[in-house]
VOPAGU-2260 file (C-alpha; in pm, 1 decimal, decimal comma):
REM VOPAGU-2260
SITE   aa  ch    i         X         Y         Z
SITE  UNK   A    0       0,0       0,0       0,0
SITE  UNK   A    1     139,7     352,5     -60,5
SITE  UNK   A    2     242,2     611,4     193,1
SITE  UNK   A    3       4,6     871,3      62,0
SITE  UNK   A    4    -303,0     613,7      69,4
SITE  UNK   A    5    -226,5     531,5     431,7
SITE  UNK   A    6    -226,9     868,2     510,5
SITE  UNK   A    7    -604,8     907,5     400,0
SITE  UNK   A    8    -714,9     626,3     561,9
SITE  UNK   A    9    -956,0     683,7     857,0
SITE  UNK   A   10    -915,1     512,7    1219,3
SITE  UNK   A   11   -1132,4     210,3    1169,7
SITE  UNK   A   12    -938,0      99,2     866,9
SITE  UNK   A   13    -559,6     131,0     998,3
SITE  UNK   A   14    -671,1     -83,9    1269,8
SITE  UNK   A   15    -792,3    -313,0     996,3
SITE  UNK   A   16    -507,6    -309,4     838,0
SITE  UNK   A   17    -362,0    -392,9    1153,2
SITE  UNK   A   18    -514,4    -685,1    1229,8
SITE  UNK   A   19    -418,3    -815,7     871,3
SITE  UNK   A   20     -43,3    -705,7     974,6
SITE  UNK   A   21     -37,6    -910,4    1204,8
SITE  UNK   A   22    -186,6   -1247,1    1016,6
SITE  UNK   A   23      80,7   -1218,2     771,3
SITE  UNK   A   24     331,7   -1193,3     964,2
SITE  UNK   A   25     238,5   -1500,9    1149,9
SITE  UNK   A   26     207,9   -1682,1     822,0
SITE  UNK   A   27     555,1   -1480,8     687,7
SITE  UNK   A   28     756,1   -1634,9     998,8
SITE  UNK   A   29     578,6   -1980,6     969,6
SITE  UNK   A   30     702,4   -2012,7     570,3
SITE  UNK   A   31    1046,4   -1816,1     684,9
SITE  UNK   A   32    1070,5   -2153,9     945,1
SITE  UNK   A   33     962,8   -2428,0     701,5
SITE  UNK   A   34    1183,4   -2265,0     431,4
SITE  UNK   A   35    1463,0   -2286,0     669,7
SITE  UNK   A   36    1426,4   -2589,3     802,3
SITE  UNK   A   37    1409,7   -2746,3     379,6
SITE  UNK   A   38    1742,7   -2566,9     340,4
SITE  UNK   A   39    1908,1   -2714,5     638,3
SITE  UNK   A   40    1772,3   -3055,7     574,7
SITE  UNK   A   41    1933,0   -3017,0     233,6
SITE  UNK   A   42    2264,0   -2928,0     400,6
SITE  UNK   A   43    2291,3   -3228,0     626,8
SITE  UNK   A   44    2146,7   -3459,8     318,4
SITE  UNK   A   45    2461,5   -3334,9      81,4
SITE  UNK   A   46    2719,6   -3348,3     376,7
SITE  UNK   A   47    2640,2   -3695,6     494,0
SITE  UNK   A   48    2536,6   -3830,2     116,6
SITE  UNK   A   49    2848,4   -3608,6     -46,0
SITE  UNK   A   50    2643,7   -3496,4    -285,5
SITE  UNK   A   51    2691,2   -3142,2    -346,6
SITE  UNK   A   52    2497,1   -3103,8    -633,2
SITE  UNK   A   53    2179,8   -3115,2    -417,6
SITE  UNK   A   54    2276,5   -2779,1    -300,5
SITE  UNK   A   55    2195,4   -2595,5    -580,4
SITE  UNK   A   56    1819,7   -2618,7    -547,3
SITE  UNK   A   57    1843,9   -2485,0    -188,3
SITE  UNK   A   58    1886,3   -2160,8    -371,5
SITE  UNK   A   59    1497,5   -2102,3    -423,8
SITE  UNK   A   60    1413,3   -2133,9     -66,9
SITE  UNK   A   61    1692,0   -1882,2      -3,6
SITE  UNK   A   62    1545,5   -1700,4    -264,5
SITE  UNK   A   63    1194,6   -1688,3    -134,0
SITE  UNK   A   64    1295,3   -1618,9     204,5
SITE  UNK   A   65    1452,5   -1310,5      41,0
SITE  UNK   A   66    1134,7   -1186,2     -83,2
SITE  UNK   A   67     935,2   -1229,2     236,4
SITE  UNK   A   68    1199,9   -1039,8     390,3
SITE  UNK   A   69    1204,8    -717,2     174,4
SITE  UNK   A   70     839,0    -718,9     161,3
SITE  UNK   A   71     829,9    -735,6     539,2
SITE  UNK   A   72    1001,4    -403,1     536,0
SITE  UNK   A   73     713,6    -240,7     319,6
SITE  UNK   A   74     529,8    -244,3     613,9
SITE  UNK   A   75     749,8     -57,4     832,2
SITE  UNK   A   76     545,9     252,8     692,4
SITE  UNK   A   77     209,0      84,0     780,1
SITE  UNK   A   78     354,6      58,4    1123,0
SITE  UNK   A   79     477,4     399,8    1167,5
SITE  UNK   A   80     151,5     574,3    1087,0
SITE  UNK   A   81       8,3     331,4    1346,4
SITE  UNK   A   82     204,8     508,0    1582,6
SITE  UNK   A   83     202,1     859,5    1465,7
SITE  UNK   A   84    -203,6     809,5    1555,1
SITE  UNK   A   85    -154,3     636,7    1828,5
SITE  UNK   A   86    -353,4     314,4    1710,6
């Protein structure tokens, strides 16, 4: 959502918006853990099975995690208005 729109948005739909904050980032840490937890299953599977060429799919779970990350930060601004109104 864009600064200026969250600007115009009255009290009853920050908080809203709020409550969907906080669903996805239950659900962003919960893929975050399982994406995690494929990567260092792959790790342990190409140590002990010296198969290193397993390791090169473990780059799209890196990859995703990525993405959740840097949209995580997006909503920073959400946050920040939250606070500037005292929601």
């Amino acid at each position: 959502m864009n600064t200026k729109n969250l600007y115009k948005l009255t009290d009853e739909e920050l908080i809203i918006e709020k409550k969907n904050l906080k669903k996805s980032k239950i659900i962003n840490a919960f893929v975050i853990g399982f994406l995690a937890s494929i990567i260092a299953i792959g790790i342990v599977s190409s140590i002990y099975g010296k198969n290193y060429s397993i390791l090169i799919p473990l780059l799209f779970p890196i990859y995703f995690i990525y993405r959740i990350i840097s949209n995580s930060t997006k909503n920073n601004e959400l946050e920040t208005v939250l606070k500037e109104r005292n929601i």
